[in-house]
PLY file of the C-alpha trace (Angstrom):
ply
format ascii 1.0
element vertex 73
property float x
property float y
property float z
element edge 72
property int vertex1
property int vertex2
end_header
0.00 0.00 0.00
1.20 3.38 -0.97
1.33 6.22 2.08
0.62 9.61 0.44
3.21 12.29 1.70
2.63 16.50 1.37
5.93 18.12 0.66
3.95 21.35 2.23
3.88 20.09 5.55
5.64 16.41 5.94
8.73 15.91 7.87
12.58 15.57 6.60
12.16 11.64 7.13
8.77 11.91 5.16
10.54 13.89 1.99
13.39 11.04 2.47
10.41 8.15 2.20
9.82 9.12 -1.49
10.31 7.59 -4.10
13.82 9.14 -5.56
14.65 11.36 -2.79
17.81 11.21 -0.61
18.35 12.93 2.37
20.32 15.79 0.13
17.25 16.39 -2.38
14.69 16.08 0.83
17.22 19.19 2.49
16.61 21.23 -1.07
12.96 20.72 -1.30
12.54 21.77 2.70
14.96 24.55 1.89
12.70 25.52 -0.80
9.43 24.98 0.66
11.00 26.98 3.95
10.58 30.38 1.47
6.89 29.49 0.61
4.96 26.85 0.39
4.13 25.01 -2.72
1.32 25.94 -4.73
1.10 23.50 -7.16
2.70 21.51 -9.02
3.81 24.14 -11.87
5.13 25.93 -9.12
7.42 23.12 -7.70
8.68 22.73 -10.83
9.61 26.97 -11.76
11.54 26.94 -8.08
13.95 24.38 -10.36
15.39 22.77 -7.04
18.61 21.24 -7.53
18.18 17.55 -8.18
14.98 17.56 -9.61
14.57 17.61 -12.97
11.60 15.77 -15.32
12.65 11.87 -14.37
12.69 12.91 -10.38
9.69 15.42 -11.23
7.48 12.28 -12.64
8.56 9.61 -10.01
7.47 12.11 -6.99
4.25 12.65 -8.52
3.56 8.76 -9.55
5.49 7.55 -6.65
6.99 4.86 -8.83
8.37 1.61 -7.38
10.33 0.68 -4.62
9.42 3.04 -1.72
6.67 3.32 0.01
5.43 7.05 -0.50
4.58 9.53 -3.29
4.38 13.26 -3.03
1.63 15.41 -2.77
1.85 19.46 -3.08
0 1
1 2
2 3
3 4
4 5
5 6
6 7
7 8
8 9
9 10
10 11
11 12
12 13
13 14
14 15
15 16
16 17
17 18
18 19
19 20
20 21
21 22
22 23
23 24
24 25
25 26
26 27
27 28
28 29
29 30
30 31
31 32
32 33
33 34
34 35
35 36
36 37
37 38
38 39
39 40
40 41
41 42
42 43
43 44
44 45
45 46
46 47
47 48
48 49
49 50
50 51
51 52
52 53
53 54
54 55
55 56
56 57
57 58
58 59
59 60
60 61
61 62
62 63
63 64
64 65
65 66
66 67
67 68
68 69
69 70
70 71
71 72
């Protein structure tokens, strides 16, 4: 069963559950969420966090395989 995680309001061990995230990546996107929250999506994407780019975008959306949490903004 897949958890759903928010990257608005989860913890640093939360980010780190997701599929494709390390702890480094999880440190950006609380970094970046730490300035605003997300709004969307569209707006994760246009803060172009280090790390992330259309391969890490898709697999925190879908959640892909292998961990046991996807990402919700």
């Amino acid at each position: 069963m897949t958890k759903e995680t928010s990257l608005n309001s989860c913890a640093l061990k939360e980010v780190e559950a997701v599929k494709g995230v390390g702890k480094v990546l999880a440190l950006r996107i609380l970094a970046a969420r730490g300035e605003k929250l997300f709004q969307s999506w569209e707006d994760f994407t246009d803060r172009h966090i280090d790390g992330v780019g259309p391969k890490r975008l898709q697999a925190l959306q879908s959640g892909g395989r292998g961990k046991k949490q996807t990402a919700l903004i």
